[in-house]
N, C-alpha and C positions, 0 to 999 in steps of 0.2 A: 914611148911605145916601141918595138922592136916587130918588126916584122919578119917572117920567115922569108928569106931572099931566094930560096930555092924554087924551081917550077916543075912541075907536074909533066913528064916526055909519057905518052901515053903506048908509043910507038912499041910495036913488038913485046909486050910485057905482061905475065901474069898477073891478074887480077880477081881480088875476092871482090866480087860484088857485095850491095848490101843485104842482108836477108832477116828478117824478122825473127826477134830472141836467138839469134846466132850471131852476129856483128859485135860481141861485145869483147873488150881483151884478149880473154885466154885465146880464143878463137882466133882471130887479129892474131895473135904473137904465132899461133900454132901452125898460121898460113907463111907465117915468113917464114918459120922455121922448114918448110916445106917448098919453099922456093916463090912464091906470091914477090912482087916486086912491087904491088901499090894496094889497102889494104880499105874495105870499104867499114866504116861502123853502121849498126843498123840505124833504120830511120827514128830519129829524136826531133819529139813537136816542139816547134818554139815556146810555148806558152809554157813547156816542163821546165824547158832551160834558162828562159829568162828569170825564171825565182833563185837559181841554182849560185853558188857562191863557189870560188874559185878556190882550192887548197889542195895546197901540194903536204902529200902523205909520206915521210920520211920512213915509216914503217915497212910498206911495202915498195917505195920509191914509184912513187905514183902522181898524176894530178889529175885530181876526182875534182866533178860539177856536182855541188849536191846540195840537196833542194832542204826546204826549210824543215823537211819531215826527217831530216839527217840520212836519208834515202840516196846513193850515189847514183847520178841518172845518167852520165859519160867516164867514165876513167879511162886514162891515156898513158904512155910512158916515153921514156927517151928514146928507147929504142924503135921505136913506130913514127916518134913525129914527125921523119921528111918521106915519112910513106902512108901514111893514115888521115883519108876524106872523111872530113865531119858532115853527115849529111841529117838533115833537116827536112821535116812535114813545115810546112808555110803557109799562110792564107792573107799575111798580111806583110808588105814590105819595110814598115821600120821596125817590128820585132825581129825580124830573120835577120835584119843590118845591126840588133843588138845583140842577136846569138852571135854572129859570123864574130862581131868585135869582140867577145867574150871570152871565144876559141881560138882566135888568131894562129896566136902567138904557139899553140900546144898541137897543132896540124897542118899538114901539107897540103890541106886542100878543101873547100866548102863547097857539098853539093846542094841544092836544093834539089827536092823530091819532085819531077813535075808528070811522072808518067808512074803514080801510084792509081788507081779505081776507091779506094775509098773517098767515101763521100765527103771526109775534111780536105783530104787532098787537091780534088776538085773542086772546089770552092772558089 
């Protein structure tokens, strides 16, 4: 297993927060290109991504999570992965310890979601 060895300097730096239906890629790439230094995906529940199978898309040079309905639920790229927080909805602790193991390797950083108001969030 290969671990990202780089760490997250929070200090002085633009950041895209996460924000629902907007946290995805194009979005993600659009902010660095605009100067972002650490880039937030939106919130992904574990229960999506633990079905999700890990494949890297030669096509577009991409590595998509994507779930058994052939439905892409996270895509990532080179150019984001020592700046792109994979952040996660949670209610239970060893599926978020099986997302976090899933993504490791393809992001800079794992948030859990803990100051969301929706009612799975809070749980």
């Amino acid at each position: 297993m290969i671990l990202n060895s780089l760490s997250l300097c929070y200090h002085n730096k633009l950041i895209l927060a996460p924000m629902v239906r907007v946290g995805t890629l194009p979005m993600r790439l659009l902010a660095l290109d605009y100067g972002a230094d650490i880039v937030y995906c939106e919130e992904l529940i574990d229960l999506k991504m633990i079905q999700c199978k890990r494949v890297v898309n030669e096509v577009l040079s991409t590595v998509d999570f994507v779930a058994p309905d052939d439905r892409v639920v996270f895509r990532t790229c080179e150019r984001e992965q020592n700046r792109v927080v994979f952040q996660m909805g949670t209610s239970d602790a060893e599926r978020a310890l099986a997302v976090a193991r899933l993504v490791e390797n393809d992001v800079a950083g794992i948030d859990v979601n803990m100051g969301c108001p929706k009612q799975y969030s809070t749980k």
